[in-house]
LOBA-290432 format. One record per residue (C-alpha): chain; y, z, x. Coordinates in nm, 3 decimals. Layout:
BEGIN
- A_Y_Z_X
...
//
This chain:
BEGIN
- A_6.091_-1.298_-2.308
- A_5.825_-1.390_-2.073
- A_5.535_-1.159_-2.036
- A_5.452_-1.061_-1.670
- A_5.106_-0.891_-1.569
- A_5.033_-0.759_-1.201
- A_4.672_-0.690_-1.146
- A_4.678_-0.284_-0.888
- A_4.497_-0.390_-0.638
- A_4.096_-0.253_-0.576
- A_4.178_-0.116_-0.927
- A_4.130_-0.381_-1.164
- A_4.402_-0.228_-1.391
- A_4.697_-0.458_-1.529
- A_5.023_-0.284_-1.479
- A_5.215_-0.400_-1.790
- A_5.599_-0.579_-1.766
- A_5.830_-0.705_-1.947
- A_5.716_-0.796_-2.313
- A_5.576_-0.604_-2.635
- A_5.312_-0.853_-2.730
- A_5.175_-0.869_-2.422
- A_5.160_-0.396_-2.379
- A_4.908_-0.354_-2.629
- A_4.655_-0.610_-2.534
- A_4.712_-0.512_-2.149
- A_4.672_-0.107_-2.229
- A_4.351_-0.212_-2.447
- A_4.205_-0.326_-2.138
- A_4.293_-0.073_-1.899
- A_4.153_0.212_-2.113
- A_3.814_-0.016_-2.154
- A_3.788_-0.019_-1.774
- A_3.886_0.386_-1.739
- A_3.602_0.424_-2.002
- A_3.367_0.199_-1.847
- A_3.411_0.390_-1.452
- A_3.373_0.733_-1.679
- A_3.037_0.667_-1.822
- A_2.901_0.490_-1.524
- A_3.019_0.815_-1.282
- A_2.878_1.029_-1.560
- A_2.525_0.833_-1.537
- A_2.529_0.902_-1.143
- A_2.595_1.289_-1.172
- A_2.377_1.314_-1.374
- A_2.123_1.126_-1.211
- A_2.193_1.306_-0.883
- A_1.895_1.492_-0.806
- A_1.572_1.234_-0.731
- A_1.274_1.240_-0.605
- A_1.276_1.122_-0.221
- A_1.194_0.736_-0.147
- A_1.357_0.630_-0.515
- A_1.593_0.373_-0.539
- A_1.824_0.279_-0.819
- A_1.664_-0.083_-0.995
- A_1.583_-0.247_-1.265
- A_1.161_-0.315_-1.371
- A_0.974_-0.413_-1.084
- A_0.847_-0.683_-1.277
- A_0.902_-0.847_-1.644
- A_1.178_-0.897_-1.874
- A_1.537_-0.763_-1.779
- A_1.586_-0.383_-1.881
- A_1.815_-0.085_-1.806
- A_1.793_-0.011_-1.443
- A_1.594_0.320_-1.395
- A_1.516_0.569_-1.012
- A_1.148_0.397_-0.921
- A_0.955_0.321_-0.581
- A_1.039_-0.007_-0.371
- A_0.758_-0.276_-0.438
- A_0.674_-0.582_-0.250
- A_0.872_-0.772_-0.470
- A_1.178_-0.601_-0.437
- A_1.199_-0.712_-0.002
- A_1.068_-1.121_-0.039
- A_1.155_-1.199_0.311
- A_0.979_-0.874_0.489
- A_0.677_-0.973_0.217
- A_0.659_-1.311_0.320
- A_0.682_-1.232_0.703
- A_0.382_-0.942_0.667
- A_0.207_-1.234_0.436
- A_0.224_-1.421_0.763
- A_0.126_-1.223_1.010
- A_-0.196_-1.115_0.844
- A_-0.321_-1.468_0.781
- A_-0.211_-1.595_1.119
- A_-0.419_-1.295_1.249
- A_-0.675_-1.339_0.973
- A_-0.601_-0.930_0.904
- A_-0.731_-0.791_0.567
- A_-0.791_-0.478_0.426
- A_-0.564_-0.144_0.329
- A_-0.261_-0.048_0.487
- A_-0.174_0.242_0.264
- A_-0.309_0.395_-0.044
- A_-0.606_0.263_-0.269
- A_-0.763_0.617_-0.221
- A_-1.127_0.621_-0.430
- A_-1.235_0.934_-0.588
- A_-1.514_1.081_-0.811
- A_-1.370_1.005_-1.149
- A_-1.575_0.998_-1.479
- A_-1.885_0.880_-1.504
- A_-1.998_0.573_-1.278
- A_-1.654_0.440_-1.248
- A_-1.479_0.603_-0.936
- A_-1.047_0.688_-0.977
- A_-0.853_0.471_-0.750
- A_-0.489_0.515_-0.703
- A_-0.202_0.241_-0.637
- A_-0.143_0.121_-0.256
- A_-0.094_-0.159_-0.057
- A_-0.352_-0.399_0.119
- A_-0.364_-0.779_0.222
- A_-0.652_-1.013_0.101
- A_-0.671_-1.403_0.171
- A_-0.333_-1.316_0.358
- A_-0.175_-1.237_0.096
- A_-0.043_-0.879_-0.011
- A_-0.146_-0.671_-0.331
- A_0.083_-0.397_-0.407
- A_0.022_-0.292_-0.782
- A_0.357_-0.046_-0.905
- A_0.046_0.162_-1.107
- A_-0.288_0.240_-1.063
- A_-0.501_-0.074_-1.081
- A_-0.874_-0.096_-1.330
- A_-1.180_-0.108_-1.157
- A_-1.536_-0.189_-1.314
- A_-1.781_0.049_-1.306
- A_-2.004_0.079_-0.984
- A_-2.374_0.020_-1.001
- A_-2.560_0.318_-1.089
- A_-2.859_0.466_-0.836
- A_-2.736_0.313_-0.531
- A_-2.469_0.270_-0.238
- A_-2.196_0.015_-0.282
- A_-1.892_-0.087_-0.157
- A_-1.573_-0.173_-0.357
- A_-1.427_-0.504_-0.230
- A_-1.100_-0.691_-0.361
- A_-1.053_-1.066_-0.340
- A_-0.721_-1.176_-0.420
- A_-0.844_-1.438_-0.675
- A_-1.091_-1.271_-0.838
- A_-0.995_-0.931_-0.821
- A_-1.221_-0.578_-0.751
- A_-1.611_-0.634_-0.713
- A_-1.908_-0.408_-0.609
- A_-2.185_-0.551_-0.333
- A_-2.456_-0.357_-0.108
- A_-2.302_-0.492_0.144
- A_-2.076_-0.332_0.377
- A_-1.890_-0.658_0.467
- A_-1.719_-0.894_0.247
- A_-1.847_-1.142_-0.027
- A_-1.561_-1.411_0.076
- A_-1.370_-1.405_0.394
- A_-1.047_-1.258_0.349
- A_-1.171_-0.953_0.130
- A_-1.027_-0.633_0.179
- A_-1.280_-0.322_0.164
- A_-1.167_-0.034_-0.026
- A_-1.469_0.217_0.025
- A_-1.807_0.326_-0.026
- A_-1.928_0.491_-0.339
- A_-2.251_0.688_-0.371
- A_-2.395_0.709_-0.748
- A_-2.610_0.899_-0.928
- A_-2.781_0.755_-1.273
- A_-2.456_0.864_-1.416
- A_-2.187_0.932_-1.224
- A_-2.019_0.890_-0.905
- A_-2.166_1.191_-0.599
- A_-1.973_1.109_-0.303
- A_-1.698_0.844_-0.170
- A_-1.599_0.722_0.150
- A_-1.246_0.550_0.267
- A_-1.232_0.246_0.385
- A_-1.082_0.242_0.753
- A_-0.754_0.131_0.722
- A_-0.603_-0.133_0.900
- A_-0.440_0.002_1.257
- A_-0.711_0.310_1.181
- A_-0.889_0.519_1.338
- A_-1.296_0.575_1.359
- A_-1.436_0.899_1.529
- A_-1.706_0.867_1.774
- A_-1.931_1.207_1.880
- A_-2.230_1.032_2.071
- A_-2.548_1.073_1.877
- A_-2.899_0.911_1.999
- A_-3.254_0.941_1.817
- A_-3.089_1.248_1.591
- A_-2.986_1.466_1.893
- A_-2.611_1.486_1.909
- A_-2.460_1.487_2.224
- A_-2.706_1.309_2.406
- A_-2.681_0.978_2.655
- A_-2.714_0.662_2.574
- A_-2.635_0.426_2.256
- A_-2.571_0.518_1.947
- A_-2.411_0.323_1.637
- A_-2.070_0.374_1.452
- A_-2.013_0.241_1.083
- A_-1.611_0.115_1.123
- A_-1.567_0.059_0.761
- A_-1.345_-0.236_0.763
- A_-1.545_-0.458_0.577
- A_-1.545_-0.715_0.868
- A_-1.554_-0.761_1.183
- A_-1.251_-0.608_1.417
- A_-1.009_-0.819_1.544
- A_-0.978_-0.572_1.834
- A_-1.116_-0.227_1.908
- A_-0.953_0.038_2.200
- A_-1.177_0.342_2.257
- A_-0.936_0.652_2.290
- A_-1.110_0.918_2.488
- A_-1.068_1.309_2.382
- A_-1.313_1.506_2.662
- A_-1.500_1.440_2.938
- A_-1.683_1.191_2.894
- A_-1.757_0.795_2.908
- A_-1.769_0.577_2.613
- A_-1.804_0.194_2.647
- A_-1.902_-0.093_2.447
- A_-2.254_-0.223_2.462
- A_-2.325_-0.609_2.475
- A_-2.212_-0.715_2.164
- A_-1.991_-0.440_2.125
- A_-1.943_-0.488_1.709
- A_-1.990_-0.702_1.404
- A_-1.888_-0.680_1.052
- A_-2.019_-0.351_0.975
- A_-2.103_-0.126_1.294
- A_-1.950_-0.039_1.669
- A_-2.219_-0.029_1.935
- A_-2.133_0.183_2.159
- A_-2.276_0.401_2.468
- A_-2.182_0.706_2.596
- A_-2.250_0.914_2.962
- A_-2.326_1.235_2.741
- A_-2.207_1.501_2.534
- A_-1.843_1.448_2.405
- A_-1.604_1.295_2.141
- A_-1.360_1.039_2.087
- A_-1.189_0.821_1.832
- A_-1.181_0.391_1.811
- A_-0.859_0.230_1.744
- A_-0.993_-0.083_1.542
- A_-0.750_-0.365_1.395
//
């Protein structure tokens, strides 16, 4: 007797006809597949409750392994990678878009946590925390990242190598780390409350440290009293915004 199988449709199940040899073997497989869906809806129920912004993957790097809930990386989107790769060395943009926040930590090497910023026009996105060296002791510096060489410390407030993105200024002790400043991040904001020869409020010029590590791309003064801000003659470099005001009153700069 011929043995007849008839695969349910959207069900992957073999309905069984016709044929003893063939029952066995077919019902085999049908309770593999039932066991199979079980599990799988078990592993979802109980994996129900996440944390927001998770997505079900495997690593975010490395060998193959069990998929697990973790963060998107710029691995895991290629094409929107490659097309923000683009853009920012078309536009010659570098620096931080998110993240890479500096703080204290132990001794002279400041805590940085995980974030996103382009360098050389390329993006740097590390899934954990990245190492940093230690900053020079007794002095200002600034925390730079190149994306061939990695993290280094300089005096100065604009970049070793064109390209470099600026995490922030550290302040240091013989020790330890005493204060920390962000960098400006890119599409960020610097505040501007008119300051000349120490008196605050006062006409006339005054200097801004934008904190970009180079020099803006493009800078739109947003206004938030009354009063007049405008660029002087040149208006910025690499490190400062020079700037002059009708008088008493704040605002912020929208640098790029």
């Amino acid at each position: 007797m011929a043995i007849v199988r008839t695969v349910l449709p959207r069900k992957g199940l073999i309905q069984s006809q016709h044929g003893l040899t063939g029952y066995e073997a077919d019902q085999d497989a049908n309770w593999a597949l039932l066991d199979a869906n079980v599990t799988f809806t078990s592993d979802l129920e109980e994996a129900a409750n996440q944390s927001a912004n998770k997505v079900l993957a495997g690593p975010a790097s490395g060998a193959a392994a069990v998929p697990s809930f973790r963060s998107l990386v710029a691995a895991d989107l290629p094409v929107a990678a490659l097309l923000q790769q683009t853009l920012a060395a078309a536009l010659g943009i570098n620096g931080v878009a998110s993240g890479f926040t500096l703080g204290t930590g132990t001794n002279l090497t400041p805590s940085l946590t995980a974030g996103v910023l382009f360098a050389q026009g390329a993006i740097y996105a590390p899934a954990a925390a990245p190492g940093i060296p230690a900053a020079p002791a007794s002095r200002t510096s600034y925390l730079f990242y190149n994306s061939t060489t990695g993290f280094y410390w300089q005096a100065s407030a604009a970049g070793a190598t064109p390209g470099d993105a600026l995490i922030g200024q550290v302040v240091t002790s013989s020790s330890a780390v005493t204060a920390v400043t962000q960098a400006t991040k890119i599409m960020g904001r610097v505040a501007l409350a008119p300051a000349v020869a120490g008196a605050s409020g006062a006409a006339g010029n005054f200097t801004v440290q934008h904190f970009l590590g180079r020099a803006p791309i493009g800078v739109v003064i947003q206004l938030s009293s009354n009063v007049a801000i405008w660029f002087q003659s040149p208006g910025y470099d690499a490190t400062n915004l020079y700037l002059s005001a009708s008088g008493a009153g704040t605002g912020d700069a929208l640098v790029w």
